[in-house]
MMTF fields as JSON, N, C-alpha, C and O atoms, coordinates in Angstrom:
{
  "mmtfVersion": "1.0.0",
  "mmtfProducer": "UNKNOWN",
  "numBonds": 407,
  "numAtoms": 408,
  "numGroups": 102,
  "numChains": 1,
  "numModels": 1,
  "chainsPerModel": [1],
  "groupsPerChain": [102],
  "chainIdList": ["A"],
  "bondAtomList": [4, 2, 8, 6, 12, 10, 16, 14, 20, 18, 24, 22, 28, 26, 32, 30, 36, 34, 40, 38, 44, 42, 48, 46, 52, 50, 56, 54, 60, 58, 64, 62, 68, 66, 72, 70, 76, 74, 80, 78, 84, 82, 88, 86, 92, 90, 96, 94, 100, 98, 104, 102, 108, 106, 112, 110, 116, 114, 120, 118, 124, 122, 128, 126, 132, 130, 136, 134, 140, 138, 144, 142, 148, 146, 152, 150, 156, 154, 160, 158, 164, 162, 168, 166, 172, 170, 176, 174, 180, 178, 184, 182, 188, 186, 192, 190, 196, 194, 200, 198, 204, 202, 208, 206, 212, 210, 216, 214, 220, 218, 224, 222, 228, 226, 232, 230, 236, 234, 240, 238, 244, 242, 248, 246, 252, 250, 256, 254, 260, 258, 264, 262, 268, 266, 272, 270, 276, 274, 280, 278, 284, 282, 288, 286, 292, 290, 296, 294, 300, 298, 304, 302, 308, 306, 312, 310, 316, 314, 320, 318, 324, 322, 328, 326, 332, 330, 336, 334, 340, 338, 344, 342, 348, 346, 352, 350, 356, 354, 360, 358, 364, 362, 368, 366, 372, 370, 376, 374, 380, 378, 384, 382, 388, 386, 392, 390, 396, 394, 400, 398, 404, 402],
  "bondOrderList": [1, 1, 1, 1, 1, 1, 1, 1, 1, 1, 1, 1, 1, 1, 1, 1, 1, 1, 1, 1, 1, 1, 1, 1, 1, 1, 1, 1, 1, 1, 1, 1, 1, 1, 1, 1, 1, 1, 1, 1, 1, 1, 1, 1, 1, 1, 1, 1, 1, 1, 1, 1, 1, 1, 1, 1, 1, 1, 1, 1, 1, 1, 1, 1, 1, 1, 1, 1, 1, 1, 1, 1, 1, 1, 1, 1, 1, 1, 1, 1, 1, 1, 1, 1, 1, 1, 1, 1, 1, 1, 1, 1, 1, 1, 1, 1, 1, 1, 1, 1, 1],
  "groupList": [{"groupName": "UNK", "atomNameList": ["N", "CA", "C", "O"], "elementList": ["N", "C", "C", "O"], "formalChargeList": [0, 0, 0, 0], "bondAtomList": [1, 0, 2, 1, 3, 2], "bondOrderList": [1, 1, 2], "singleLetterCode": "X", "chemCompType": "L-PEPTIDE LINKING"}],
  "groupTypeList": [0, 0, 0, 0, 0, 0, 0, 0, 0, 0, 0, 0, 0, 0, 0, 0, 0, 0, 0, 0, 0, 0, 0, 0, 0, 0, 0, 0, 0, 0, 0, 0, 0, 0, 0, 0, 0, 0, 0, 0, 0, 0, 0, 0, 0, 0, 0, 0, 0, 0, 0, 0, 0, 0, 0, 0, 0, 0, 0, 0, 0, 0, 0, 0, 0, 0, 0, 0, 0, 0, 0, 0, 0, 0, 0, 0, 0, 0, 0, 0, 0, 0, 0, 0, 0, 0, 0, 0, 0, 0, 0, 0, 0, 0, 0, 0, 0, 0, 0, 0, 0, 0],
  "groupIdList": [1, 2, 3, 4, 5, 6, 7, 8, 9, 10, 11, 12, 13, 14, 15, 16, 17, 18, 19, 20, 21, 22, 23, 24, 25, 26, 27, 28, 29, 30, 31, 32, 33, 34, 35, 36, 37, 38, 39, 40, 41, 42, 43, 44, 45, 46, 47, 48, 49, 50, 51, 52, 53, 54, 55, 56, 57, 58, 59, 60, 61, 62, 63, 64, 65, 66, 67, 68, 69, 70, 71, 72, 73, 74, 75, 76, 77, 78, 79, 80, 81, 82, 83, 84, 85, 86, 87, 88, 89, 90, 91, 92, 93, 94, 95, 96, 97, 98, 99, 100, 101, 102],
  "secStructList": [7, 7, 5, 7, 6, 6, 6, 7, 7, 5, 7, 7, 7, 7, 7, 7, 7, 7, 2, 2, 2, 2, 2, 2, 2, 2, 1, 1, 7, 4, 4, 4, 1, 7, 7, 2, 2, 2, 2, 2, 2, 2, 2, 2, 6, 6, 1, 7, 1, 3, 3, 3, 3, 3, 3, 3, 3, 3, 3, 6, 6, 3, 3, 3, 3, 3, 3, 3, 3, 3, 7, 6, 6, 7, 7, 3, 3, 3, 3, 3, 3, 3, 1, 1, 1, 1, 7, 7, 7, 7, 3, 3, 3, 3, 5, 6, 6, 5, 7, 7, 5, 7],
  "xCoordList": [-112.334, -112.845, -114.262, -114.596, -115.121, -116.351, -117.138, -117.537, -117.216, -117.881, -119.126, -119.732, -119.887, -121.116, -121.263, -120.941, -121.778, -121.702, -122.665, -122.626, -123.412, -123.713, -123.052, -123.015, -122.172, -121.607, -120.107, -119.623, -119.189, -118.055, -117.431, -116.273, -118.021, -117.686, -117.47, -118.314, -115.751, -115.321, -116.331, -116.361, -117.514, -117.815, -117.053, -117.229, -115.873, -115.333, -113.983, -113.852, -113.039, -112.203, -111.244, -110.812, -110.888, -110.353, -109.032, -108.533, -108.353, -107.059, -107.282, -107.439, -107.256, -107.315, -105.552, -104.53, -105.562, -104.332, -103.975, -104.266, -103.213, -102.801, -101.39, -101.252, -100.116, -98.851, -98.244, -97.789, -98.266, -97.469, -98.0, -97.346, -99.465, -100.331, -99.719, -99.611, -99.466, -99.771, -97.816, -97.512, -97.223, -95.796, -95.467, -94.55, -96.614, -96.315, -97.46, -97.17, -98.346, -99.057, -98.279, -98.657, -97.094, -96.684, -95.628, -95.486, -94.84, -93.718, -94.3, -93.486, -95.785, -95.974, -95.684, -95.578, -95.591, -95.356, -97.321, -97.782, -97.859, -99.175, -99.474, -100.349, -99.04, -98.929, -99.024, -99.744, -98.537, -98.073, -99.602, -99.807, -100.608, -101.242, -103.013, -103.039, -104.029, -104.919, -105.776, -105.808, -106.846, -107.721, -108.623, -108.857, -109.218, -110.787, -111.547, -112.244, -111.589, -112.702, -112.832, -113.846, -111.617, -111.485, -111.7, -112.419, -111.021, -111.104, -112.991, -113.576, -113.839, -115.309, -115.689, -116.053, -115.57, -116.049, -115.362, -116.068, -114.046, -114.126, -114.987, -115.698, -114.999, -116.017, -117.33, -117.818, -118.033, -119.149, -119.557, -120.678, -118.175, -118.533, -118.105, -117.943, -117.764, -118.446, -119.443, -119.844, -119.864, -121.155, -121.719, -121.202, -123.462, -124.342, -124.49, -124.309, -124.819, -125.059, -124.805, -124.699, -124.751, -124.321, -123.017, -122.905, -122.011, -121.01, -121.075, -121.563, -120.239, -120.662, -119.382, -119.481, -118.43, -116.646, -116.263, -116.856, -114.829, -113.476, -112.614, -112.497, -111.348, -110.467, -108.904, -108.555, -108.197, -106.762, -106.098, -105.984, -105.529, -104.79, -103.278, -102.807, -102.975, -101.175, -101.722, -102.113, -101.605, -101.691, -100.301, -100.12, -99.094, -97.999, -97.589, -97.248, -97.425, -97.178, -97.731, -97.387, -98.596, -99.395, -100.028, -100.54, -100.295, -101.336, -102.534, -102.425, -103.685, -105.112, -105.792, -105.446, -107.615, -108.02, -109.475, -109.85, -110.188, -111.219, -112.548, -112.952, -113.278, -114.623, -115.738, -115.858, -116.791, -117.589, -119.131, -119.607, -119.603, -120.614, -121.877, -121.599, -123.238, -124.143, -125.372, -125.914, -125.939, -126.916, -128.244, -128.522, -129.325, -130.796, -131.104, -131.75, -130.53, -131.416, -130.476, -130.542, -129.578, -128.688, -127.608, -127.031, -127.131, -126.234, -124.959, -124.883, -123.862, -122.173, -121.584, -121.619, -120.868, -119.583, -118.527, -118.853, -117.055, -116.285, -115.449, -115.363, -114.871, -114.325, -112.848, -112.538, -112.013, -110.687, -109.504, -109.006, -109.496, -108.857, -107.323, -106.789, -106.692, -105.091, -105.345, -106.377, -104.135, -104.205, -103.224, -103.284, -102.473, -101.762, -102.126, -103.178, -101.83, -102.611, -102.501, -101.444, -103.58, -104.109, -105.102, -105.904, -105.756, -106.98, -107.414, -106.779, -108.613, -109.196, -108.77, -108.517, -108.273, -107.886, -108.61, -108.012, -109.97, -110.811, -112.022, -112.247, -112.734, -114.237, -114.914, -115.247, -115.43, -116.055, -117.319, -117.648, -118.587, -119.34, -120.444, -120.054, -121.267, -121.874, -123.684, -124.067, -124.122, -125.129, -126.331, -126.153, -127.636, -129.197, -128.164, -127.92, -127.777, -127.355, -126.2, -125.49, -126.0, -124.471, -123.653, -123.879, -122.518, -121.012, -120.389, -120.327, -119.659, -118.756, -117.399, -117.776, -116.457, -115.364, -115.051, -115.285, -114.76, -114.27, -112.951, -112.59],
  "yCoordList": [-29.989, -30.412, -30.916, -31.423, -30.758, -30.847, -31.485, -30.899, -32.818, -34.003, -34.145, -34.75, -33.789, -34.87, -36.537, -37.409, -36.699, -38.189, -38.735, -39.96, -38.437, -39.06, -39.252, -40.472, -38.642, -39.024, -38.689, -38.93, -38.365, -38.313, -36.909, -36.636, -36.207, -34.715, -33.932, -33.777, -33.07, -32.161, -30.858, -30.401, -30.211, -29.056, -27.917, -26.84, -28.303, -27.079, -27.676, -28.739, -26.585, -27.037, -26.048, -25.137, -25.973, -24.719, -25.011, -25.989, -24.297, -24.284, -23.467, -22.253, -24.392, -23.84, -23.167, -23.795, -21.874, -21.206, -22.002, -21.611, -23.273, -24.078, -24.203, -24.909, -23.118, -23.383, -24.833, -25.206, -25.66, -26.629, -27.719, -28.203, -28.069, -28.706, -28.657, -29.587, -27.445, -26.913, -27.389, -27.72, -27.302, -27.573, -29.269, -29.892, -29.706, -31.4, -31.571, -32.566, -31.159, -31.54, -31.083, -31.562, -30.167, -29.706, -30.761, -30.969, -31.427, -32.121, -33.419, -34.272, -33.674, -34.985, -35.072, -34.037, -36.156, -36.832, -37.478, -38.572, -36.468, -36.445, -37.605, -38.331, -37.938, -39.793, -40.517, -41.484, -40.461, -42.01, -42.073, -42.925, -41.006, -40.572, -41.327, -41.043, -41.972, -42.567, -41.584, -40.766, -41.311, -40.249, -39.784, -40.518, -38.405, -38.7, -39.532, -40.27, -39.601, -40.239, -41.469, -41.84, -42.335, -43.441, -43.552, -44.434, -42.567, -42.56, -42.213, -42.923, -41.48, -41.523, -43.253, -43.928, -43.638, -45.451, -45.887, -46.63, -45.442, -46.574, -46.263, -47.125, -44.996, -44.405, -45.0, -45.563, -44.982, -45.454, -46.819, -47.324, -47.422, -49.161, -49.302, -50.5, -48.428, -48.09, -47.802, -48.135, -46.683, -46.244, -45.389, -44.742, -46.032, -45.34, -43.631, -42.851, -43.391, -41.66, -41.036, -41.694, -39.637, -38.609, -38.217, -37.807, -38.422, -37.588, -36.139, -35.724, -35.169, -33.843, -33.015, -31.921, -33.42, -33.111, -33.97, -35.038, -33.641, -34.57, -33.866, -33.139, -34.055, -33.202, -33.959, -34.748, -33.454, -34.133, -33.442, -32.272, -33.819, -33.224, -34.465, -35.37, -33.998, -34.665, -34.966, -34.121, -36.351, -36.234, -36.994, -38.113, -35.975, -36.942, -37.029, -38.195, -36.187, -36.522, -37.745, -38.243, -38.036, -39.354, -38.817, -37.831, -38.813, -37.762, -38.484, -39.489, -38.319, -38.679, -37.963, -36.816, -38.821, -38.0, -38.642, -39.809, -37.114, -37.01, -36.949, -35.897, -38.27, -38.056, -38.014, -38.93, -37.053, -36.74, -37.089, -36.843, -37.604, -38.45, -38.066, -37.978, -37.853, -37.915, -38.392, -38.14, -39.436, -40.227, -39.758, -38.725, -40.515, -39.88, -39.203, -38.155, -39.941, -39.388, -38.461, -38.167, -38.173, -36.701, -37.283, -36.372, -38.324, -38.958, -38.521, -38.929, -37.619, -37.639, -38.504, -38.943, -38.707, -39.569, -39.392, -39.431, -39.16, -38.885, -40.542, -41.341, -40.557, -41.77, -41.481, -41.24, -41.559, -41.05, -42.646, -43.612, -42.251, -42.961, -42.927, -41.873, -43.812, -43.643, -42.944, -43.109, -41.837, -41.761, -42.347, -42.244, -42.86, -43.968, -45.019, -45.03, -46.072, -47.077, -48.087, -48.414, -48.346, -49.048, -49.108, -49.257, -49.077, -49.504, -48.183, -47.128, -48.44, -47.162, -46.988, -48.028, -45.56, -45.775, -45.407, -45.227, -45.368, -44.834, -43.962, -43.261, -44.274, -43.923, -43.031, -43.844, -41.939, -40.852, -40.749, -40.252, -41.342, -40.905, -39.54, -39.367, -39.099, -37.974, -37.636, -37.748, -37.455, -37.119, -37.884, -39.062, -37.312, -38.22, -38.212, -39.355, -37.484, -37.6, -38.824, -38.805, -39.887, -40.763, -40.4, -39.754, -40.475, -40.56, -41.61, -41.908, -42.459, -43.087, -43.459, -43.376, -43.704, -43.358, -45.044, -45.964, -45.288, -46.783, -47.114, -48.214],
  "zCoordList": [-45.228, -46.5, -46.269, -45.198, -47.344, -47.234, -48.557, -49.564, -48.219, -49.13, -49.444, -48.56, -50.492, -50.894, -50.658, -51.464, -49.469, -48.974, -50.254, -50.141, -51.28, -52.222, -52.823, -52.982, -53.532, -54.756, -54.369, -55.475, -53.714, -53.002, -53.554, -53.239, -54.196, -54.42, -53.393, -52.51, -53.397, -52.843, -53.381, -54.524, -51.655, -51.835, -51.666, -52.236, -50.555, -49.892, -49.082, -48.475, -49.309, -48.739, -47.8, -48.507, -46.743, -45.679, -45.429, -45.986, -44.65, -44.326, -42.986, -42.856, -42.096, -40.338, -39.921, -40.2, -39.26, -39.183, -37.446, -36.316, -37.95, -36.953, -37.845, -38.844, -37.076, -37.408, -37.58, -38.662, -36.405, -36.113, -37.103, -38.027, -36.719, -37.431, -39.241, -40.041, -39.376, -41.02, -41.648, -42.794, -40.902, -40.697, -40.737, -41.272, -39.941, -40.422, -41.482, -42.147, -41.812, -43.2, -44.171, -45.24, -44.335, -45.242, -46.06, -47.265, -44.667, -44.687, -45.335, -45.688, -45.544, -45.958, -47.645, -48.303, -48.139, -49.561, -49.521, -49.193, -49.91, -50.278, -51.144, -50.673, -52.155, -52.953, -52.177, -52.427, -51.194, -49.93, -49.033, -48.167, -49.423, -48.429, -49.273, -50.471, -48.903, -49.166, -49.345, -48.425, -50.696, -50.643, -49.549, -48.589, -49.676, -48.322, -48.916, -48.22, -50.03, -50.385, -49.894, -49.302, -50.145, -49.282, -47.918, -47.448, -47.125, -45.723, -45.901, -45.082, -46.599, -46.062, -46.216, -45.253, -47.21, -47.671, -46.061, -45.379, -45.485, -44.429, -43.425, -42.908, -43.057, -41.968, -42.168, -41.188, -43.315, -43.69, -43.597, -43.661, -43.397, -42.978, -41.747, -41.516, -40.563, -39.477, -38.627, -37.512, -39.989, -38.485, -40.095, -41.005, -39.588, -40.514, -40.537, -39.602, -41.712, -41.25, -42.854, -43.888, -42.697, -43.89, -43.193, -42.038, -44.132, -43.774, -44.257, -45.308, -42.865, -42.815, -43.104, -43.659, -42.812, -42.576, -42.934, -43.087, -43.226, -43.414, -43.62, -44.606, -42.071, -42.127, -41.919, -41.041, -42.962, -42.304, -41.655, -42.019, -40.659, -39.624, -39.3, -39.989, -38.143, -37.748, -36.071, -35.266, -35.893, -34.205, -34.221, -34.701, -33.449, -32.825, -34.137, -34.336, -35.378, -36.805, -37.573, -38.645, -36.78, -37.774, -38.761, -38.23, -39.713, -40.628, -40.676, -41.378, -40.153, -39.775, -40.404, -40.685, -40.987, -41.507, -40.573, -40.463, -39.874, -38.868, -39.675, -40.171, -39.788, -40.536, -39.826, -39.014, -39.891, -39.239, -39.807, -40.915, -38.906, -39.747, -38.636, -37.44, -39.107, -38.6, -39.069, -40.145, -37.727, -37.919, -37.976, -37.367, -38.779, -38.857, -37.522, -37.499, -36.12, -35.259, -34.209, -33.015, -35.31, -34.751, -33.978, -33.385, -33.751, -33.134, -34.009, -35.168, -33.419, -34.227, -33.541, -32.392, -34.762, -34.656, -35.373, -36.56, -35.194, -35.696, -35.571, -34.638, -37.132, -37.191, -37.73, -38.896, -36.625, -37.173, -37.86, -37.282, -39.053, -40.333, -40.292, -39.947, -40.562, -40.853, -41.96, -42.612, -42.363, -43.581, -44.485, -45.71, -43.948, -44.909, -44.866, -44.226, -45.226, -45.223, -43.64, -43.1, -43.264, -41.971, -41.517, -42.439, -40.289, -39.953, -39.353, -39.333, -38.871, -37.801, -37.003, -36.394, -36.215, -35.446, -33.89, -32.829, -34.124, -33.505, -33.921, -34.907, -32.773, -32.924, -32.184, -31.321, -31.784, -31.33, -31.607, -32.684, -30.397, -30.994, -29.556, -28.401, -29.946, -29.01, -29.38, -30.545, -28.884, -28.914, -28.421, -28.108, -28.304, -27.586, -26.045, -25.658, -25.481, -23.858, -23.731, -22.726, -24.732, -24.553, -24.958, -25.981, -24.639, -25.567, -24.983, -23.79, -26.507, -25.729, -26.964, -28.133, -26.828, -27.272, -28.016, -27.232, -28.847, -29.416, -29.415, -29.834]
}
């Protein structure tokens, strides 16, 4: 899925041919589940930037949603979100020759 970090508008949205993946997103009760839009507002009170992506996925059947954010000076960071309700559950960031993981 693919957000206008201005105004929180869905540009685009895909479906990656990941069986297993697609098998536990299916099984979810989507209501129980917190918008992207929300999950970008939390990313965004993380780590400065334009968000570029936002994807939900299943790690271990958790349903996570991976926001991808990049800074003026090209620095990514992916800020992976509960998608039900909770905290971050981590931070990814890469680029200018560092990475380091939160």
């Amino acid at each position: 899925m693919t957000i206008d970090a201005t105004n929180g508008t869905v540009l685009e949205t895909s479906v990656e041919d990941d069986e297993d993946e697609f098998e536990d997103l299916r099984a979810l009760n989507l209501r129980e589940l917190r918008s992207a839009t929300d999950a970008v507002a939390i990313a965004q009170n993380e780590t400065a930037g334009t968000v570029t992506e936002v994807e939900l996925r299943t790690d271990e059947g958790l349903p996570i949603y991976e926001v991808e954010v990049v800074a003026d000076d090209g620095t990514e960071t992916t800020v992976y979100v509960a998608a039900t309700e909770g905290p971050v559950l981590g931070i990814h960031t890469e680029g200018n020759g560092n990475e380091s993981d939160g």
